[in-house]
C-alpha positions, 0 to 999 in steps of 0.5 A: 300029254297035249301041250299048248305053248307049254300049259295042258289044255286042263290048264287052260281050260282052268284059266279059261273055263269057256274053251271046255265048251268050244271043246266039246263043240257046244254053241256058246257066246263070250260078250268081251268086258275088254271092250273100250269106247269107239274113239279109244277102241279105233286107235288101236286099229292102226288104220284111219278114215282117211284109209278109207276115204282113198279106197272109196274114191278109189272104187268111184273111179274104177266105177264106169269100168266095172259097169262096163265090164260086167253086166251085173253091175250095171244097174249100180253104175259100177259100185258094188254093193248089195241090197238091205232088207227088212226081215220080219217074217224070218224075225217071227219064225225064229221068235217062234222057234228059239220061244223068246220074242226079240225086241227091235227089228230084224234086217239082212245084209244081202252081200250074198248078192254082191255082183262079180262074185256073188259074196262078202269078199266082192269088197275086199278081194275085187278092191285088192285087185283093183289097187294092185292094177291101178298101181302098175298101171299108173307107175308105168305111165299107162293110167293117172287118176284123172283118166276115164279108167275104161281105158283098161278094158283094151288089148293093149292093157289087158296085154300089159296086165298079162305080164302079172300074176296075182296069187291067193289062198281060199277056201272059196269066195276070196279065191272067186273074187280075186281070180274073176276079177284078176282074169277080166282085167288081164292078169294070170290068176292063181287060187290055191284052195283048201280041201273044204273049197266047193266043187262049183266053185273051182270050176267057175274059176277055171271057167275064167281062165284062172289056175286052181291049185288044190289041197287035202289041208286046211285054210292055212296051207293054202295059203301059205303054199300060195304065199310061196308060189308067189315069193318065187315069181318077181312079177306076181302079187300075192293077196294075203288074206291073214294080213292085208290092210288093203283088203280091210280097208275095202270091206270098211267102205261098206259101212258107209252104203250101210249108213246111207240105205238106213238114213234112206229108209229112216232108220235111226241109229244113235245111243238110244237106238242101237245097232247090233251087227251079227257077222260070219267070221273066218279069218277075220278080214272081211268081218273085221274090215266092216266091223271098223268102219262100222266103229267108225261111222256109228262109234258107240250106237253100233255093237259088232259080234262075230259069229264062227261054227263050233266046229271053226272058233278060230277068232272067239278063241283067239281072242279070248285067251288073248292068243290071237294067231298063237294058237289053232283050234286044232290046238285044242282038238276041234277038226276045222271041219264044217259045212261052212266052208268060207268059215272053216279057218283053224287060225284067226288073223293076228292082224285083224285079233289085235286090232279089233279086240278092244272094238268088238262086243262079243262072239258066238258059235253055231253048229252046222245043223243049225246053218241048215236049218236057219237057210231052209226059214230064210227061203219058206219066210222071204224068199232069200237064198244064202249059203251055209257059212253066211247064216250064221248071223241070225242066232246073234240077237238071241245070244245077245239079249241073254246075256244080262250081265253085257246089256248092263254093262254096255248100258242097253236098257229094255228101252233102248233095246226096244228100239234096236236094229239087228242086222244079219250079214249074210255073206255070200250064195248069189252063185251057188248053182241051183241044184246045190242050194235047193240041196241046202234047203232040203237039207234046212227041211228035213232037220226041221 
């Protein structure tokens, strides 16, 4: 018989009667009554503002360089950050199609346009990078922090840099980030990538000059097969996605342009007005890292919810059972597979688990048909194109206003509710090629 960490899955499912569902590959949500006010909550996160005050001068000073360097960039002057949109035709259609009206008003997160790579990890892998090489660069005597930081785009740096490696596992958009950031400044980049990784994707890398290594296993053996790379090469750098801080750190500085573009549209967000934020979650850094500094800048007038594949439920289960990176789904019998390939992590972060536990209001599953479909809407209703892992977003506010038990409890009247603000981050897809995102769409349209 199955054991996990010696109880039976019968057992576990007696004690947590939800994973029967997440077993059976159900979507279903858990809203977590463990959730504390943001001032207690941000305590336990073991990061501060101040954190986040360095990595956003951090990336002010790096600015003139990226625009250099990149194109795509320029029109931003080097800050990387994407467009929010008002979403109101997406918002009727899925009225329409889930039969229930939502209150308040739809809005997406384009991080799919993120310049350089094209996703959500153009925060915090480009960030990592970013730090690692201002690092080397100022303990050599090459760089202060007063300096015009074009400096690095010369021979003599990009030669300095070249005596580095920088190594990552992925299963796709942090690899894209670490390695076409890590190459354009000079350092050997190499990308371990997992058996759900895109074809298109490694060879963009490869495009760059970075080495991709490939594997039939999952998120977790990549990783770790990078991480062992690295330890054996004293000169390489290994981003470790299941627990860097830096890289949280660099999706934090996200919610403060989030805040300015609200304040920019008149967008309230106090008690009165709340915000819920529905973000895709793999192993947790890139969410997790958004999801602090959203606690941070709006405290209790912003309700954080994850959103995983049901194929995937890595963090809801981590969570739940209060497990945290104990235990896979694979654990638990679910394959790990899903056309969700940012998406596809058996094991949550025990970082990002601890931290964020208390800070998180709830999370929910999707299944893979359904990203389709959701992809094949955005593009008929707003003309916006994502891939499937960064669809997952916009179920969130129909499992939300179901659950009455959470609106009591967090004190969200229908008035208050009335006046809310949904926000759909939809992670990455800017560099899918077109054949294969009109593939999506057909896809989206047929099961429609």
């Amino acid at each position: 018989m199955t054991k996990v960490l010696d109880k039976t899955i019968a057992e576990w499912v007696e004690q947590f009667p939800l994973l029967q569902e997440l077993i059976d590959l159900k979507e279903t949500s858990w809203f977590n009554p463990n959730v504390k006010p943001a001032e207690e909550a941000l305590k336990e996160v073991g990061l501060t503002v101040e954190d986040i005050d360095d990595a956003a001068a951090r990336l002010k000073r790096f600015a003139p360089y990226i625009a250099e360097v990149f194109p795509q960039a320029r029109h931003t002057n080097g800050i990387i950050e994407s467009p929010l949109v008002a979403t109101q035709n997406m918002q009727a259609t899925l009225e329409e199609k889930y039969g229930k009206e939502i209150p308040g008003r739809l809005w997406t997160k384009m991080d799919a346009d993120l310049p350089i790579s094209g996703s959500i990890k153009a925060r915090g892998g480009i960030y990592e990078v970013l730090q690692h090489a201002e690092k080397l660069a100022i303990e050599a005597g090459l760089l202060t922090i007063e300096d015009d930081y074009r400096k690095l785009n010369t021979p003599e740096m990009k030669e300095f840099f070249s005596q580095y490696k920088v190594a990552v596992g992925s299963t796709g958009n942090l690899g894209l980030s670490i390695g076409i950031m890590s190459a354009q400044l000079g350092f050997q980049a190499a990308v371990h990538m997992s058996s759900d990784a895109r074809q298109w994707k490694k060879d963009k890398l490869r495009s760059h000059g970075v080495e991709v290594f490939e594997y039939d296993s999952d998120y977790s053996v990549a990783v770790a097969q990078g991480r062992a790379d690295a330890a054996t090469d004293p000169n390489a750098y290994f981003v470790d996605d299941e627990n860097s801080k830096t890289l949280f750190v660099g999706y934090a500085v996200a919610a403060r342009r989030l805040a300015a573009q609200f304040a920019a549209l008149d967008v309230t967000i106090d008690e009165d007005h709340p915000l819920f934020v529905y973000l895709p979650c793999g192993v947790g850094g890139g969410p997790g890292g958004v999801a602090f500094g959203l606690k941070t800048v709006f405290g209790d007038a912003v309700h954080c919810i994850f959103a995983e594949p049901t194929h995937s439920p890595c963090m809801f289960i981590g969570v739940y059972t209060g497990l945290q990176d104990q235990v896979s789904v694979q654990d638990f019998g679910i394959d790990n597979i899903t056309a969700a390939d940012g998406l596809a992590v058996g094991r949550a972060s025990g970082f990002v688990g601890k931290a964020m536990q208390s800070s998180l209001d709830g999370y929910y599953t999707i299944e893979d048909e359904e990203l389709y479909r959701l992809i094949a809407l955005l593009n008929s209703t707003e003309d916006l194109q994502i891939e499937p892992s960064a669809a997952a977003g916009y179920t969130g506010p129909w499992w939300v206003t179901a659950d009455e038990e959470y609106l009591q409890r967090m004190g969200l009247t229908p008035e208050r509710l009335a006046n809310a603000t949904h926000l759909a981050w939809a992670t990455g897809g800017a560099m899918v090629p077109s054949e294969e995102m009109n593939s999506y769409i057909d896809k989206g349209n047929s099961l429609l």
